[in-house]
N, C-alpha and C positions, 0 to 999 in steps of 0.2 A: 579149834581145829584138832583130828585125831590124825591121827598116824600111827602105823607100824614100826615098831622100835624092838631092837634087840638088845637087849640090857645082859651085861655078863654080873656072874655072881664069883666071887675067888673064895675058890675050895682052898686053897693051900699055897703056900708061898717054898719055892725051894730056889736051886741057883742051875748055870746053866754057864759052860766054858766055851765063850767065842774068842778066835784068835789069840788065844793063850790069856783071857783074860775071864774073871769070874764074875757073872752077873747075874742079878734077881730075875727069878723067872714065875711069872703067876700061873699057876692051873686054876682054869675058870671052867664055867658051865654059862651056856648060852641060851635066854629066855625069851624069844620072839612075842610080842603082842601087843592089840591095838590101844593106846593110850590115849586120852586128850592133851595136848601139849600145853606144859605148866608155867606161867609168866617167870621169868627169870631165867628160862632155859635158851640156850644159844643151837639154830637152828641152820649148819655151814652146808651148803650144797658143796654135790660134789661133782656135779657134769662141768667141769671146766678144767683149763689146761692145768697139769701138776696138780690135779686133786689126787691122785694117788698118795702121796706123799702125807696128807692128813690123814690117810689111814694107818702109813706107817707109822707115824709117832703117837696116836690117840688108842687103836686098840690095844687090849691089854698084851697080848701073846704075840706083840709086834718082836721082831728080831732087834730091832733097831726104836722102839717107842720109848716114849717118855719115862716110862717108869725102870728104865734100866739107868736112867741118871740120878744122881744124887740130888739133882735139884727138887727132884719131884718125889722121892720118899714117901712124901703122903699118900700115893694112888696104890704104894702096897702093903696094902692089909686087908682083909678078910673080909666078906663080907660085900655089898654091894660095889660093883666099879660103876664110877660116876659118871663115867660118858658110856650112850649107847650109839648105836646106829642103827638108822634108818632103813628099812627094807624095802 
């Protein structure tokens, strides 16, 4: 199966002051194109109630996503971000 996927790339990693509090912030660049989707990749619809909310914590330059928590450190660095979406 192919699909259309936009894969971000992080230029740069800097920080970014919400509510008086200091957080990572990734500058990315976003790379739309049609791929064949690859076994082991997780493929989450989002036409259903509170799908919004998976975009909130999966995009990189989310206000509120994942990568602003310490749990997930690993999604900032340079270089490919590892979840895309779907067009």
């Amino acid at each position: 199966m192919s699909m259309r996927i936009g894969f971000y790339h992080v230029d740069s990693l800097g920080a970014s002051v919400i509510e008086g509090d200091t957080l990572p912030l990734l500058l990315v660049k976003k790379n739309t194109t049609t791929v064949r989707v690859q076994p082991g990749w997780f493929i989450v619809p989002t036409s259903q109630l509170q799908s919004h909310l998976l975009a909130i914590l999966l995009e990189p330059e989310s206000q509120w996503g994942l990568v602003k928590y310490d749990q997930f450190v690993g999604l900032r660095r340079r270089g490919k971000y590892p979840i895309g979406r779907g067009e």
